[in-house]
GUMAR-321391 format. One record per residue: residue in three letters; y, x, z of N, C-alpha, C in turn. Coordinates in steps of 0.05 Angstrom, whole numbers. Each point is the difference from the previous one (the first is absolute). Last residue first. Layout:
REM residues N
KOLMI bakol    n.v    n.u    n.w   ca.v   ca.u   ca.w    c.v    c.u    c.w
KOLMI   ALA      Y      X      Z      Y      X      Z      Y      X      Z
...
REM end
This chain:
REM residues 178
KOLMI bakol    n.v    n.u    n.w   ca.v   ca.u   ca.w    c.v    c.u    c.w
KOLMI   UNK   -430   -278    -33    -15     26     18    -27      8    -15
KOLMI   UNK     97    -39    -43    -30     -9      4    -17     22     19
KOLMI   UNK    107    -55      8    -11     29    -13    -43     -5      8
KOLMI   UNK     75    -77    -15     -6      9     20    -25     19     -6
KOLMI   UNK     52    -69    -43     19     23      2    -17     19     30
KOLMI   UNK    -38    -78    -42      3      9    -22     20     22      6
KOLMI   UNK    -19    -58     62    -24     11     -1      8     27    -19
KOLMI   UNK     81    -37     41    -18     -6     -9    -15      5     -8
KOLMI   UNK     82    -12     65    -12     23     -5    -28    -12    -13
KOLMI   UNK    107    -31     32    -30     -3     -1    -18     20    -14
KOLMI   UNK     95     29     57    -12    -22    -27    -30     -1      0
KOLMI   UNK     40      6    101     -4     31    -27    -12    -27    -19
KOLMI   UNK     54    -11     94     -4    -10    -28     -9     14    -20
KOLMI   UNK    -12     23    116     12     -6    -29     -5    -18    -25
KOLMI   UNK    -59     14     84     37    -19      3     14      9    -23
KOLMI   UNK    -83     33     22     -5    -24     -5     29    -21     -1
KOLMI   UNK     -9     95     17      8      1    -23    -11    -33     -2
KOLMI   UNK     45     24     92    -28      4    -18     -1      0    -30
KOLMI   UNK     88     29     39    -17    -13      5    -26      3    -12
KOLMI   UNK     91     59     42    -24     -8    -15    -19    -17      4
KOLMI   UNK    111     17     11    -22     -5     20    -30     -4    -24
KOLMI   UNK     82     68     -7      7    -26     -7    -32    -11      4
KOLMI   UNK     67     71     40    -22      3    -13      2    -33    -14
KOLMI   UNK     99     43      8    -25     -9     22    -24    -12    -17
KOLMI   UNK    100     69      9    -24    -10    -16    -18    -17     23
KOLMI   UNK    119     29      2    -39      4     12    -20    -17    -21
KOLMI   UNK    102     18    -48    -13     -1     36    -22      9      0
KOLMI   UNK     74     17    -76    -36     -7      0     -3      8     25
KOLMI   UNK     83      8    -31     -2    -28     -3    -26     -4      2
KOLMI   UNK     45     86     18     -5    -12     23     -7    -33     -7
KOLMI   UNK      6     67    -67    -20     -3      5     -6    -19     28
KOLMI   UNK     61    -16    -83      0     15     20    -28      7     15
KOLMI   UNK     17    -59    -83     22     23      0      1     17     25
KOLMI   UNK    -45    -98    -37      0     25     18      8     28    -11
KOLMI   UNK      9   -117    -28      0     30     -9      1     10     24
KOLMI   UNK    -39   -100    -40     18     23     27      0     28     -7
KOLMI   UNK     -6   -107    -61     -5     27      7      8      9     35
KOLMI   UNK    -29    -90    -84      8      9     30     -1     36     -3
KOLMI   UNK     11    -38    -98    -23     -4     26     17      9     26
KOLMI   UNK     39     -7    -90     -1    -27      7    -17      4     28
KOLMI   UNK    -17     78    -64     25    -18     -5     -6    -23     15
KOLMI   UNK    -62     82     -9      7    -19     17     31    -25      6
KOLMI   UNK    -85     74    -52     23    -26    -18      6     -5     31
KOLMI   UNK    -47     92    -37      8    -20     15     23    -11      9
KOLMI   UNK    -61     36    -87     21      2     15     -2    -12     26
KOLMI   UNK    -90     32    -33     28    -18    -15     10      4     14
KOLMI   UNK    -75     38     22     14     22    -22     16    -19    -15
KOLMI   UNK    -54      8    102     14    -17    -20     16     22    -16
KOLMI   UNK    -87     33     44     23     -3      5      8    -22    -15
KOLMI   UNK    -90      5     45     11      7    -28     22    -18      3
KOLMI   UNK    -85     37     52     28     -6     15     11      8    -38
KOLMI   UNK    -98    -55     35     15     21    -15     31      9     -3
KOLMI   UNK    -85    -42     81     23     -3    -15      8     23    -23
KOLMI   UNK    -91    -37     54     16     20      0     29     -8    -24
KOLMI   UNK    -93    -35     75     24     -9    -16     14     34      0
KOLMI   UNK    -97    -31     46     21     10     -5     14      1    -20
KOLMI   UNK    -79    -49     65     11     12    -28     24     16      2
KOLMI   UNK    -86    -66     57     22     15      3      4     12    -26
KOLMI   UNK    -40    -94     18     -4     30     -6     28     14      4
KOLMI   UNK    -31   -103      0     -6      9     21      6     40      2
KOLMI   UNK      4    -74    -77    -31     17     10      6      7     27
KOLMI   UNK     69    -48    -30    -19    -12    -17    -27      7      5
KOLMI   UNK     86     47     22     -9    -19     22    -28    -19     -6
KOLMI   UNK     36    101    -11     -2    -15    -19     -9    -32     11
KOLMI   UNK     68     82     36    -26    -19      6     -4    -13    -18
KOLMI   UNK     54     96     12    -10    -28     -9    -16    -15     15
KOLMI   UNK     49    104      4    -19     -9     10      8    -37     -4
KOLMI   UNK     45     87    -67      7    -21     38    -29    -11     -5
KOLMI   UNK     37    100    -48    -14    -23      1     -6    -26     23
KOLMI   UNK     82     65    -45    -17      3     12    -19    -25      7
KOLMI   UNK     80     13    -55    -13      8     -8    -34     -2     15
KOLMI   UNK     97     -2     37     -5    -17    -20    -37    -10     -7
KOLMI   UNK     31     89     34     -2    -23     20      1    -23    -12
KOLMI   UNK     19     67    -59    -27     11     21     -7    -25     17
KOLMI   UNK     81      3    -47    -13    -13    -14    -26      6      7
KOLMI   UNK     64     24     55      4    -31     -6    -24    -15    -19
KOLMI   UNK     22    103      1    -16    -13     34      2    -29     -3
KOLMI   UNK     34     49    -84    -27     -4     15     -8    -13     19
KOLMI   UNK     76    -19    -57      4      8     24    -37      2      3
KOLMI   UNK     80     -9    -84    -29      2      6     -3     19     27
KOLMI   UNK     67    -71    -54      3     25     18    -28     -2     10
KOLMI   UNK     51    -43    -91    -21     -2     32      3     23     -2
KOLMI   UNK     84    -12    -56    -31      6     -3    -11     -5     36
KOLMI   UNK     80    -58    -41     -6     30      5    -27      0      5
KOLMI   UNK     48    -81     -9    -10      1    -20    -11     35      6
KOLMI   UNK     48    -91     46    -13     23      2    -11     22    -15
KOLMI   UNK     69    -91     -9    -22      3      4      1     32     -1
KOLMI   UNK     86    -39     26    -18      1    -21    -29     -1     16
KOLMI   UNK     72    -45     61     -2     22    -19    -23      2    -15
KOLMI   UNK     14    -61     67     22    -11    -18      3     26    -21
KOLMI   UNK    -56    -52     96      3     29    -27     17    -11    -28
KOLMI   UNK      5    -40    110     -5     -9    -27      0     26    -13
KOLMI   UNK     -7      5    109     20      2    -26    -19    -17    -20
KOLMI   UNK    -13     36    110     -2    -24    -19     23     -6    -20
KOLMI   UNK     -4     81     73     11    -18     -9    -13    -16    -27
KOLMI   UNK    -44     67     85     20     -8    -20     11    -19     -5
KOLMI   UNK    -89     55     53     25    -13      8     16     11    -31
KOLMI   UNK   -115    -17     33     24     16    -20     29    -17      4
KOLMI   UNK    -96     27     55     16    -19     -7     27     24     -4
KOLMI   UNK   -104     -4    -33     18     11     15     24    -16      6
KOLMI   UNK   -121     -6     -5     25     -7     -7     25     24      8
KOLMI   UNK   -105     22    -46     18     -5     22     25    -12     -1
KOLMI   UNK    -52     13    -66    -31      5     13     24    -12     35
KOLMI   UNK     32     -1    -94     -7    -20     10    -20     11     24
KOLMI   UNK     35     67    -66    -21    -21     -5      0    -25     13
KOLMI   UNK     78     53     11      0      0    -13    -26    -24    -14
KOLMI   UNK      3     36     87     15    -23     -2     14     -9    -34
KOLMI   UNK    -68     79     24     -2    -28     11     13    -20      1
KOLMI   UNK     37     79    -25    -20    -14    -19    -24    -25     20
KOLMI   UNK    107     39     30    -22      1      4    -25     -6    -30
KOLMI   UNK    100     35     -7    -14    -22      3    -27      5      0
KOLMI   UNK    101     53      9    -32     -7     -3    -13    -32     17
KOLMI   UNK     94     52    -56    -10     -7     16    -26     -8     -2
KOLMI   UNK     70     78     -2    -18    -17    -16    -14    -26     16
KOLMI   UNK    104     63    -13    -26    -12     17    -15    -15    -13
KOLMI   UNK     85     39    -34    -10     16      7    -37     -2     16
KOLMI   UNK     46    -74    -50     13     19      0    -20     29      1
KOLMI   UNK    -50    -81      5     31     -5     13     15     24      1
KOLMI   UNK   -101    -30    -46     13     12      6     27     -4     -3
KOLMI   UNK    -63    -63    -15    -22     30      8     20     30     21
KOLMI   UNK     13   -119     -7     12     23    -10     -9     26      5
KOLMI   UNK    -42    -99     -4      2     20     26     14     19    -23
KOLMI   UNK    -11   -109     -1     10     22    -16      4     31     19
KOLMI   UNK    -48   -104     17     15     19      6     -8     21    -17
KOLMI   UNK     -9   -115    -25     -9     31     -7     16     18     27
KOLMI   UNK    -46   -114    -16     28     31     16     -6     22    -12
KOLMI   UNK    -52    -69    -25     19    -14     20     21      9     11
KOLMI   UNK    -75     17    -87     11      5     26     17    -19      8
KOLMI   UNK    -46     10    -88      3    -35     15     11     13     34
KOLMI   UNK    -31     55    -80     27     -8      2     10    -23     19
KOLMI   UNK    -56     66     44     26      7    -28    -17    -17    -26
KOLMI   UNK    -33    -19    101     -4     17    -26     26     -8    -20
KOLMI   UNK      8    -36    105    -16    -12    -27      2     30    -14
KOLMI   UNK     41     -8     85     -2    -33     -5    -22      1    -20
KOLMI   UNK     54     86      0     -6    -10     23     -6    -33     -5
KOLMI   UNK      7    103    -53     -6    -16    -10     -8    -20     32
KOLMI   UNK     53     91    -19    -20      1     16     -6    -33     -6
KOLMI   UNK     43     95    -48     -8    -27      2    -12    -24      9
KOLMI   UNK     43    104     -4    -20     -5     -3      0    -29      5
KOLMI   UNK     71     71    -50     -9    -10     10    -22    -19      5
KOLMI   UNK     26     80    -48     26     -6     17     -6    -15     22
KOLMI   UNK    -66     18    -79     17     28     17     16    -11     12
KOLMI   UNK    -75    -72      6     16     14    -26     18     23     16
KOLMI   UNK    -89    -68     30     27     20      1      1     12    -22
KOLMI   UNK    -42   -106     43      2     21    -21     17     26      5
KOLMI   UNK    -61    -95     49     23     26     -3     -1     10    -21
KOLMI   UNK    -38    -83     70     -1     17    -28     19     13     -5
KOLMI   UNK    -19    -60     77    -12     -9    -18     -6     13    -36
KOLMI   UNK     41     21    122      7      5    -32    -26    -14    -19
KOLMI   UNK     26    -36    107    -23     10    -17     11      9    -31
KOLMI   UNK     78    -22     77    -22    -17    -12    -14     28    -14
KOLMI   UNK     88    -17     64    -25      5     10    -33    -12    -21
KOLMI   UNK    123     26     -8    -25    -12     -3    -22      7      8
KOLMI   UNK    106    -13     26    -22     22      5    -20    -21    -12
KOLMI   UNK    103    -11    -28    -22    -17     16    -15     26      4
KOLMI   UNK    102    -31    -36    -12     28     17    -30    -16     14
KOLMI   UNK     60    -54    -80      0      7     29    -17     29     -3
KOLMI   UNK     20    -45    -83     25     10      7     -6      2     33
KOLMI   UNK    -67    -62    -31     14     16    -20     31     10      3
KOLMI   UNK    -68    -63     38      1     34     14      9      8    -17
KOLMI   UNK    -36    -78    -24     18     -8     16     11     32     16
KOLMI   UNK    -68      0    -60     28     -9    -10     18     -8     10
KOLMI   UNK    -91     19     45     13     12      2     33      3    -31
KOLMI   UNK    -73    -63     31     18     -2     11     16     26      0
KOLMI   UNK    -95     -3    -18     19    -28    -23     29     -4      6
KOLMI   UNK    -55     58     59     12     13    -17     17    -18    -28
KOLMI   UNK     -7    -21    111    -15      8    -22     13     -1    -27
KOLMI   UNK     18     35    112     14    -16    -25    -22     -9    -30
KOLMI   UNK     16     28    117    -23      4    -28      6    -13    -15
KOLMI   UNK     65     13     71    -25      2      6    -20     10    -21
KOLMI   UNK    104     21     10    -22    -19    -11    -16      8     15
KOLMI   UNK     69     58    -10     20    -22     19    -15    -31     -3
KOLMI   UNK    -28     71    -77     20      8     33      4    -23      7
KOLMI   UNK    -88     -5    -50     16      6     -5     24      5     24
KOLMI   UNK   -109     -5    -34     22      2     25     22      3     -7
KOLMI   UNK    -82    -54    -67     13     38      8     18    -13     24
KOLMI   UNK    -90    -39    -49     22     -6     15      9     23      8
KOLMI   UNK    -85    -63    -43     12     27      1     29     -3      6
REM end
């Protein structure tokens, strides 16, 4: 995995401490999110807490709001996100989730599986449940978006067979009775 950065080719992300205090555009898959009233959280490299990056989307800039796609919120699409690579050095988070239906509609919705063991088709459904601890990002990579011109073009993100993913193992004993 590997983001674009300015005046780079493809940089990978173990490498991005070295980007600390530059202007890079990231081109990577969100891995998890959270929103709170101010702002939404976009989890890059890994799931909160082991991320690799957080971008910090500021809901709202004064007078202007800014929007963020929900596709690129779930991971369904990339965007490329222009900023500055910082260290978080402020508190933790602690304000109430922000309960966004359409996020949690789409979330929510049921994806097409392969159980590979039988050969069967299935379907997977997620439960969208908010985080109700603080959020701790002291010490983690950040980017903050503050504007809206910092969210470029989106791009689909190429689908594979489901024989190419890593889905955890799946065992007799977790496998619903017909």
């Amino acid at each position: 995995m590997g983001f674009k950065a300015t005046a780079q080719d493809t940089v990978s992300y173990r490498n991005l401490p070295a980007y600390v205090g530059r202007k890079v555009t990231l081109i990577m898959p969100v891995f998890g999110f959270d929103m709170r009233r101010e702002y939404i959280y976009l989890y890059l490299g890994d799931c909160y807490p082991r991320q690799k990056l957080t971008v910090i989307v500021k809901r709202n800039n004064g007078k202007k709001r800014i929007r963020l796609n929900k596709d690129i919120i779930l991971g369904q699409v990339i965007a490329s996100l222009k900023g500055f690579i910082t260290t978080y050095d402020g508190e933790p988070d602690t304000t109430k989730n922000y309960g966004d239906d359409d996020v949690k509609k789409e979330f929510e919705k049921d994806r097409p599986v392969e159980i590979m063991a039988f050969h069967q088709a299935a379907t997977m459904r997620y439960i969208y449940e908010p985080r109700k601890e603080p959020i701790d990002l002291r010490g983690k990579l950040v980017m903050f978006i503050t504007e809206q011109k910092q969210i470029g073009a989106t791009y689909e993100i190429p689908q594979q067979s489901s024989r190419n993913f890593n889905f955890p193992y799946i065992t007799g004993d977790d496998l619903p009775e017909n």
